[in-house]
N, C-alpha and C positions, 0 to 999 in steps of 0.2 A: 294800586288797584285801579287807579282814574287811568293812567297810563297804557294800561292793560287792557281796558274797557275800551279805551277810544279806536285802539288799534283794531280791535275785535272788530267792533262792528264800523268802522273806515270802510274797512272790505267785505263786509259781510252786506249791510244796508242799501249799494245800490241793485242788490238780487232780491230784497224783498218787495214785493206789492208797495203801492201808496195806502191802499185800505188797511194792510197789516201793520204800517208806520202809523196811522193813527190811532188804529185800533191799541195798540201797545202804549200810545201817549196816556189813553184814555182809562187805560187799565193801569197803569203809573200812577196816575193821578187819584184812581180810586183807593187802589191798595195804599196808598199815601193815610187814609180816612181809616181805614179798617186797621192800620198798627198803630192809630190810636188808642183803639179801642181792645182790641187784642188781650194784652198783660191786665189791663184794667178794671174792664167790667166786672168780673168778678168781685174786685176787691172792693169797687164802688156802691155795688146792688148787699154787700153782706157790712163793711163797714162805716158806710155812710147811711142807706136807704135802711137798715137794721133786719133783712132778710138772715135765715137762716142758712149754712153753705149747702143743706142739701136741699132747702126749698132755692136757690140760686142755681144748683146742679139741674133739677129739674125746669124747671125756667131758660135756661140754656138749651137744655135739649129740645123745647118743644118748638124749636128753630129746624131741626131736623126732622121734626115730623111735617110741618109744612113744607119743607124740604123737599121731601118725598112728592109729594101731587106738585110742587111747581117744577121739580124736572119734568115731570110724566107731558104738564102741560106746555112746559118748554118746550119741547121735541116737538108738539104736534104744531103748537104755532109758530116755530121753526120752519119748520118745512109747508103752514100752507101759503098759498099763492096769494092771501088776503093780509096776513100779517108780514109773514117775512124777517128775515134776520134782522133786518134793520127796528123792524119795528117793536120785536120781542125784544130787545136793548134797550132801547126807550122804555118799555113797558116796566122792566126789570129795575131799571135804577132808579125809576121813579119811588116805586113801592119800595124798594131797599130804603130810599132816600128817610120816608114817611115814617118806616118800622124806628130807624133810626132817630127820627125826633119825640118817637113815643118812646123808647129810652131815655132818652134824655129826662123826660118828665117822670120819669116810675117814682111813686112812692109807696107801689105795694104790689106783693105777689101777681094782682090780678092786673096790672098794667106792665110786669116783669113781659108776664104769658104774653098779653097780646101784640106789644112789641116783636117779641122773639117769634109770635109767627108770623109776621107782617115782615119783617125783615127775612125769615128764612123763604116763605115764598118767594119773594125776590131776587133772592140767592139761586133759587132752585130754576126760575125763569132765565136766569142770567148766562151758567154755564152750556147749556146746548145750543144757546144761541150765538155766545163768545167764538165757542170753538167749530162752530159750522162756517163763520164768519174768514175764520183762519184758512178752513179749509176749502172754500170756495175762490179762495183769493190765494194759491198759490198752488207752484207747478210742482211735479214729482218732484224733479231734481233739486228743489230749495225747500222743499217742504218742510223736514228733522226743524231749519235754520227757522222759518216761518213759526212755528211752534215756540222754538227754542228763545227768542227774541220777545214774544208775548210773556213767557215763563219769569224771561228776565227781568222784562218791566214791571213783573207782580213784583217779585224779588225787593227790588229796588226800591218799589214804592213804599213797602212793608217795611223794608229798612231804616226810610227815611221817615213812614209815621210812628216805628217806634221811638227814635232819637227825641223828635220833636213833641211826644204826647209824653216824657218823662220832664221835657222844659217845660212845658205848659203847667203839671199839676203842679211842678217845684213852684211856678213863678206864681198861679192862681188860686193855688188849692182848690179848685172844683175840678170833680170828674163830669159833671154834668156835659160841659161844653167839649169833653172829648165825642160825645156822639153827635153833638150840634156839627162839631168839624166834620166827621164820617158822613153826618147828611150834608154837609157843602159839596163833599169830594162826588157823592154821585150825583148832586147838581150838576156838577163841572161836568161827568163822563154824560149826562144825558146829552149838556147842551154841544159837547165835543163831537159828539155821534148824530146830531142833530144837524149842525152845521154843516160839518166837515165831510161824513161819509155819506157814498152811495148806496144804493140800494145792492146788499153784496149779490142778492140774488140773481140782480141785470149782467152781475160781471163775467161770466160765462152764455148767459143764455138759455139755459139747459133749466131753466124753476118748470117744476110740474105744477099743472094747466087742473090736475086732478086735486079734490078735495082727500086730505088726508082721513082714513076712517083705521075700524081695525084691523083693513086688510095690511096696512103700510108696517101696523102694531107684530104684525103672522109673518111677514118678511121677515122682518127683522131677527123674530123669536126663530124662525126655523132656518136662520143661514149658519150651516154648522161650523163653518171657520169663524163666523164672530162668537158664538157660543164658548170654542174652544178657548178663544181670546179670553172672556169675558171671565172665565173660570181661574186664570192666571191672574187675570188683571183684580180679581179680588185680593188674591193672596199678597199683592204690590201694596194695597192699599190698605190693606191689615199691617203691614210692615210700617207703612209711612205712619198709621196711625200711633203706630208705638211711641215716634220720637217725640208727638206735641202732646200725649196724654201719659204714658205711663214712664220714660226716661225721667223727666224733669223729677217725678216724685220719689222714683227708685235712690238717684244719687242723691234727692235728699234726706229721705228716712232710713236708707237701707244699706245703704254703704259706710261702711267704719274706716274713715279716713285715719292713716297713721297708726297713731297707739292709743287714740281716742275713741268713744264708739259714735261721735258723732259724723254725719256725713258732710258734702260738701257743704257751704255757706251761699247763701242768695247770691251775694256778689259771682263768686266761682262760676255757679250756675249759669249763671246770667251771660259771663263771659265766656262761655264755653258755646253756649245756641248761637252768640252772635259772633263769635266763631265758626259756627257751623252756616251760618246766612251767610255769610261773608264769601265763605270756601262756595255753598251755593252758586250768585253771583256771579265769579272768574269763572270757574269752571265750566258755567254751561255751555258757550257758545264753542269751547275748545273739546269740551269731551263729545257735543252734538259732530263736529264737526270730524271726529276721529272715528266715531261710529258711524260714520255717512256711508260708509264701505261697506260696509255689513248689511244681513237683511234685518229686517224689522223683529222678525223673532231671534237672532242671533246678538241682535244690541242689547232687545230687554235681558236673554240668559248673561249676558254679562254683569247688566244689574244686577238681576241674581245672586251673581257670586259674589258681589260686592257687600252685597245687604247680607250675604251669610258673614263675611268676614266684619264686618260691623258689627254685627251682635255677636261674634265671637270675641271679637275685642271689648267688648260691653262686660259679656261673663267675663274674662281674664280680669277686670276691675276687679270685682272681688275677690276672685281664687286667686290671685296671685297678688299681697296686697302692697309691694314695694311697687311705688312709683305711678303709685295709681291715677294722679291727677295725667299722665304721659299717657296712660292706655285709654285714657276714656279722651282728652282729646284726637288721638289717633281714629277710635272708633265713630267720632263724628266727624269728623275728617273724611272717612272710606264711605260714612253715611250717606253723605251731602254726595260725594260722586255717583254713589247707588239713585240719587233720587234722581238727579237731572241727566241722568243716565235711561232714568224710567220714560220722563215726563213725552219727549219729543217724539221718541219714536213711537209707544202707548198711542199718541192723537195720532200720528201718523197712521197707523196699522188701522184703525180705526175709519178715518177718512179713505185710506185707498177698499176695505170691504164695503163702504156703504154705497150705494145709489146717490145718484147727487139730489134726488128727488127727496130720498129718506135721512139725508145726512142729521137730519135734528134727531128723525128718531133715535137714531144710531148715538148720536150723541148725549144722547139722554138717557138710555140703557149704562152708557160708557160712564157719566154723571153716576149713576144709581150705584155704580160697583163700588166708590167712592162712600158713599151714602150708608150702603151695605157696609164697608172695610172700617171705617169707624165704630158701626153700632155692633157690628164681631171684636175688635179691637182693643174697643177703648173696655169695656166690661172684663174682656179678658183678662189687661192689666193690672185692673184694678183687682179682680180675682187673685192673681199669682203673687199681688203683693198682701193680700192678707194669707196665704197659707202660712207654711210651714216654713224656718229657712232653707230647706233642702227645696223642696219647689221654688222659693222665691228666689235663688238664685242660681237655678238651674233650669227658670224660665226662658233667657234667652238661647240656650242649644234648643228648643223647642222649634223655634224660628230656623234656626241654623239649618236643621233636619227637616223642616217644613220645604227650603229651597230647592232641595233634592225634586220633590213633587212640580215644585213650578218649572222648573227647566226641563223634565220630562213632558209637561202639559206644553211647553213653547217649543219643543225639536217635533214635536208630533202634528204642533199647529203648522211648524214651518217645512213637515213633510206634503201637509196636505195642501200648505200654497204652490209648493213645486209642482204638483200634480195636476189642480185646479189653471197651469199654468196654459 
């Protein structure tokens, strides 16, 4: 895989920006903090700190709800002439940094909460400002790669803080200092963006002079190719939300491996997602790069078909029960193509509808579909695995037949860019 990676980007990195080679360092570096914490917190806040798992559930979410208002606020101090990309980065991993150390300390539901919104704000200021950042700092022609490269250094980063936060509890037995590390790593990204980069919005030229209000909010709302985008790009992210909240728990209560009725085993599990990171990883910069030919709306219908055929290999797990540990890694296998399949082009399509004046906004609408694809998503899951076993495992053709819809909603988008042309 290191062999594979270097070759990738040898040739790929003297096409990308200097801003976007930092920006990617920076973003490595953090996600490095945050697969610390990942697998963990959960088991930390209910086995250690002695919360309950749905008072922790709850606690968790309320990361999403601050969520919600630091994208909205991301976008607008994105795009003004006072703050700027640069500065909303700073701003963001600050407060991530902060939520992070009041984790660290929780001894109880009510410092669970305030963590988890001090850190979701942060979160929510972080992405429209990352990927404006992207998009202001690269050309048409490299652009999928410019994404694709950010994407990968999450990847990577997330890779390597899961590795290292399984040494850590092994060697200390606290989970505590797993979030201490998470607020180092966005120290490191603050002072990297600090130092290192420019101000993205000088790099063109082109920052609006105008204070953003809610005329910029009316753009946005009434450009009807990003609408039509935004309606697809839910349904991407309902999918994605499938694999980190409802997969993990399907193969583990719900599938009868063998001639036993019990299902896979933690280990299995375990090595099947990091299986599925891995496939991630290689893949992106080779499948970005094979989809570079294509348009924007014709790259995502191929995810599409990819992410139907994943969850059709998901159902075959059960319905057809020979060899099942073979089908479901197959089915994350085709997953992981479907996602980094999705990711580049999604920002892409994105960055060429917006205004480079409104790119925050846009990007934080784009953020919100996200936002949305989970809170439709993850509930869903979790619904289809308490019915019936006729629904519960005829959940994923649900999906399968939902793709149908998205690929009509992207050939209609991608009629109206030819037209728009």
């Amino acid at each position: 895989m290191k062999i594979v990676l270097h070759s990738q980007l040898s040739s790929l990195l003297p096409l990308i920006h200097p801003q976007v080679k930092i920006l990617a360092i920076a973003r490595l570096l953090s996600e490095v903090g945050t697969g610390f914490t990942l697998i963990y917190a959960p088991i930390f806040f209910v086995n250690q700190v002695g919360l309950s798992t749905t008072t922790v559930g709850f606690g968790l979410a309320s990361a999403s709800f601050s969520g919600f208002f630091g994208r909205i606020l991301g976008g607008i101090l994105t795009d003004s002439p006072r703050w700027g990309r640069r500065h909303t980065l700073l701003l963001a991993t600050a407060i991530s940094a902060v939520g992070s150390l009041v984790l660290a300390t929780t001894n109880s539901f009510v410092t669970l909460v305030i963590g988890n919104l001090i850190y979701g704000l942060g979160i929510g200021l972080y992405w429209p400002a990352t990927e404006a950042v992207v998009a202001d700092s690269s050309e048409i022609d490299n652009r999928r790669e410019a994404f694709a490269v950010t994407r990968l250094a999450d990847h990577l980063g997330l890779a390597i803080g899961l590795i290292l936060a399984g040494l850590v509890v092994t060697s200390i037995q606290s989970y505590r200092w797993l979030f201490v590390v998470d607020a180092i790593s966005f120290v490191v990204f603050f002072v990297v963006v600090y130092v290192a980069m420019k101000t993205p919005d000088q790099l063109q030229n082109q920052q609006s002079q105008q204070p953003q209000n809610l005329t910029a909010w009316m753009v946005a709302l009434s450009d009807r190719r990003f609408l039509i985008y935004m309606a697809a790009n839910i349904l991407f992210t309902i999918y994605i939300s499938q694999i980190h909240s409802t997969l993990p728990l399907y193969l583990k209560n719900f599938i009868s491996v063998g001639e036993t009725t019990q299902g896979f085993t933690e280990t299995t599990i375990s090595t099947l997602f990091s299986w599925h990171l891995i496939l991630v990883i290689i893949c992106q910069l080779p499948i970005t790069n094979i989809l570079k030919r294509y348009s924007h709306p014709h790259a995502l219908t191929v995810s599409a078909v990819l992410w139907a055929i994943g969850f059709s290999l998901i159902w075959v797990t059960d319905n057809f029960p020979s060899h099942q540990l073979i089908w479901v890694t197959l089915a994350l296998a085709v997953l992981a193509m479907a996602s980094v399949a999705y990711t580049p082009s999604a920002a892409s399509v994105v960055t060429e509808l917006a205004p480079e004046s409104h790119r925050g906004i846009y990007f934080s609408l784009n953020s919100l579909c996200w936002a949305l694809g989970a809170f439709i998503g993850s509930p869903l899951g979790g619904w289809a695995l308490e019915q019936s076993p006729l629904i519960t495992h005829n959940f994923w053709l649900g999906f399968v037949l939902s793709v149908a819809i998205a690929i009509t909603i992207l050939q209609y988008l991608n009629g109206v860019l030819v037209n728009s042309q």
